[in-house]
C-alpha positions as CSV (number, residue, x, y, z in Angstrom):
1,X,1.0,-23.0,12.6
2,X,4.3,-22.2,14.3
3,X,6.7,-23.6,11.5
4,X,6.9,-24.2,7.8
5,X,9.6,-26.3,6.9
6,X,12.5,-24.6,4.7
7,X,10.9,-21.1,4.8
8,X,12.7,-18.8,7.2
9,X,10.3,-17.1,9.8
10,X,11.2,-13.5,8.5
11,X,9.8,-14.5,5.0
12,X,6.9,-16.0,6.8
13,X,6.2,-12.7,9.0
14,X,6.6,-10.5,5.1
15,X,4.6,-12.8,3.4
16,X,2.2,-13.0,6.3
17,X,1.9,-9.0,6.7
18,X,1.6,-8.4,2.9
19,X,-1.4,-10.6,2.8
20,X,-3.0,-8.9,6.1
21,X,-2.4,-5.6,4.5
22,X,-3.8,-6.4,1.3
23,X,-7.1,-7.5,2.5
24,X,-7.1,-4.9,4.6
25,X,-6.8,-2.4,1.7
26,X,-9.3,-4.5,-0.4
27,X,-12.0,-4.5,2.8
28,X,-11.8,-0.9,2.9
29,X,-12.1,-0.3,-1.0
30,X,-15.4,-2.6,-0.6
31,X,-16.6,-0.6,2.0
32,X,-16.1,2.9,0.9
33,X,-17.1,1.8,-3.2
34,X,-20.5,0.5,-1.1
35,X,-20.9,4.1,0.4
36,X,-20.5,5.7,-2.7
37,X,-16.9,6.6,-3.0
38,X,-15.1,7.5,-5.8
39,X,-11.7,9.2,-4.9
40,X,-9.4,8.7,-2.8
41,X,-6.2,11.0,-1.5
42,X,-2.8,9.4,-1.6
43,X,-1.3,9.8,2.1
44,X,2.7,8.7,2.3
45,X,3.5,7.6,6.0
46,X,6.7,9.3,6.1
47,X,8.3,5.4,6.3
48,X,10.5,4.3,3.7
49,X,8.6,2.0,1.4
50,X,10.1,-1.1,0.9
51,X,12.2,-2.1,4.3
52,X,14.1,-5.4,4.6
53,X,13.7,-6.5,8.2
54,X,17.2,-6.0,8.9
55,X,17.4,-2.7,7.6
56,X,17.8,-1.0,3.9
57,X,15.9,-1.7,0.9
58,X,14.8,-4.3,-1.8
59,X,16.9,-3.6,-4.4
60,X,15.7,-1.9,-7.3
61,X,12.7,-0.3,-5.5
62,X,14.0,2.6,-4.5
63,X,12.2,4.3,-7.3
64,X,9.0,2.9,-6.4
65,X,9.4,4.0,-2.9
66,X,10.1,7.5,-4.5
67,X,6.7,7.2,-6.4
68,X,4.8,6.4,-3.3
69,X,6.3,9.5,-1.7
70,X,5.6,11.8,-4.7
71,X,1.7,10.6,-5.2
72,X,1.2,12.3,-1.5
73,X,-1.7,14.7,-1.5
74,X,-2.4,13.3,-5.1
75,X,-6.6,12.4,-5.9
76,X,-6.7,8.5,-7.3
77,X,-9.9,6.6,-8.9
78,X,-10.8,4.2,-5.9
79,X,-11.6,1.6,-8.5
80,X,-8.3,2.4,-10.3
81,X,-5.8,3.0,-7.6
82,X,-2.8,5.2,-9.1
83,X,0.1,4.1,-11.3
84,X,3.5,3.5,-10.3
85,X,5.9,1.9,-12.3
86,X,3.6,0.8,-15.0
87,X,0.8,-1.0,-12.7
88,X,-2.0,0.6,-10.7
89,X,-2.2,-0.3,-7.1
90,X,-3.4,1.2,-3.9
91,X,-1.9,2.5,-1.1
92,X,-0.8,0.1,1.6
93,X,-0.8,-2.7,-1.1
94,X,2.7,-2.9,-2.6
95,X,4.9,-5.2,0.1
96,X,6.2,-3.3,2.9
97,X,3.9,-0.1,1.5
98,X,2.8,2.1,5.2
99,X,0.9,4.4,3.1
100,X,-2.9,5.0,3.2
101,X,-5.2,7.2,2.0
102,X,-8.5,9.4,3.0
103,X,-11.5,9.8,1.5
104,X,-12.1,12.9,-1.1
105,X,-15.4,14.2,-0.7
106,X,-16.5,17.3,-2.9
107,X,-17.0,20.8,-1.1
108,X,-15.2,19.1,2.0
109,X,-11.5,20.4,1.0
């Protein structure tokens, strides 16, 4: 599928990476909830959250991208994820979101 008529191929590529990115994050929840996994460690990529493909933000989520920055080095509830803005979500899953996280193992600081 090269072309869907009336939607712009930037909104396609956004839409397109959000959904990679969050099964991507959902896979990995799977996998490490499977292997016993209970907490996970916030890591920020150093991007800006939230960039528009020419540049800049989405308005109104600069705050958010904040948050994202701020929860680095923070423990989460796999199962949970971590609140930002009112709603618990992981890392990598808000749209345009680079950050991921490590597993927390007890003893292994």
């Amino acid at each position: 599928m090269n072309e869907i008529e009336g939607l712009p191929k930037a909104s396609a590529q956004r839409i397109a990476r959000t959904i990679h990115n969050r099964a991507t994050v959902m896979m990995r929840l799977a996998r490490e909830l499977k292997q016993g996994l209970e907490v996970g460690i916030w890591m920020h990529s150093g991007a800006p959250c939230y960039p528009l493909a020419g540049g800049g933000t989405v308005a109104g989520k600069e705050a958010s991208a904040a948050a994202h920055k701020q929860l680095s080095g923070k423990r989460f509830k796999l199962v949970e994820g971590a609140l930002i803005d009112g709603e618990m979500c992981w890392p990598g899953w808000d749209e345009g979101c680079r950050c991921t996280w490590r597993a927390y193992i007890a003893g292994f600081e």
